[in-house]
Structures are given as C-alpha cells and as structure tokens.
C-alpha positions in Angstrom: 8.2 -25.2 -41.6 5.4 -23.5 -42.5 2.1 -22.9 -39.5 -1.2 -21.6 -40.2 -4.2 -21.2 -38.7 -7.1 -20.3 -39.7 -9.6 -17.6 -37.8 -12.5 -16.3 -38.8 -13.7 -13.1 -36.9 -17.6 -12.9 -36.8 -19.8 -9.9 -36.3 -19.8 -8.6 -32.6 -22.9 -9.9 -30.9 -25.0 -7.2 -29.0 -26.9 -10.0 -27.1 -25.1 -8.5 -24.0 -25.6 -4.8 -23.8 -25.2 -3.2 -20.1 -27.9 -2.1 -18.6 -28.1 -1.1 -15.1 -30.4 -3.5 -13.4 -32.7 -1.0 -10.9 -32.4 -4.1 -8.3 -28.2 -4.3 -8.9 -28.4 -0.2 -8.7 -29.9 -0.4 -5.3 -28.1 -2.6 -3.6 -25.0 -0.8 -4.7 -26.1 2.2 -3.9 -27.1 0.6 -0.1 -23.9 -1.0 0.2 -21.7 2.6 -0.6 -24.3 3.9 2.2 -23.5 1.1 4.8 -19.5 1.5 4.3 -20.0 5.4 4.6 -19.9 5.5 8.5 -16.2 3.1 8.5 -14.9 5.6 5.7 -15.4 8.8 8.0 -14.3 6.8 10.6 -11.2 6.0 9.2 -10.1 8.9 7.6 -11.1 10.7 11.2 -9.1 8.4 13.1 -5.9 9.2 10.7 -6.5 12.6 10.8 -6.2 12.4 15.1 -3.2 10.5 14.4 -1.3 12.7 11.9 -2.1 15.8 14.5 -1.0 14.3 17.7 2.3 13.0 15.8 3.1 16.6 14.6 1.9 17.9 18.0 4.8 15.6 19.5 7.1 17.5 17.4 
C-alpha cells in the first residue's frame, strides 16, 4: 500500500506584515497604566504578609 499526497508550498505572502497600529499602541499602553495601581498593590500586600509571617517567628 502505497499513500501520496501531493503539496505544493507557495511563496510566503507579505500581505500581513505587523505594524503597530498607534490606536492598538495606545490603548495598550492605557491599559498597562490602569493595572499599575492593582500591581503595587499586590506585590505591597505580599510583602506585609511575608514580614509579619517571619515577624511571628
């Protein structure tokens, strides 16, 4: 039993090249400065944590 198949690879199409979009760039930069605040807040939380856990001890 013999299978073939038959492909045939084409030239790569640069339709598609990435650009960054200035409307895409600023809402990701807006969104990275609107999580900011949680971020500090969470790693200042964990830090309160970690010292009154090893101030137990």
């Amino acid at each position: 039993m013999n299978a073939t198949a038959k492909t045939q690879i084409g030239p790569i199409e640069t339709e598609r090249q990435i650009n960054i979009n200035a409307e895409g760039y600023r809402i990701a930069q807006s969104t990275l400065l609107s999580e900011l605040p949680g971020a500090v807040f969470a790693i200042l939380t964990l830090a309160y944590v970690a010292s009154s856990l090893i101030a137990l001890v």
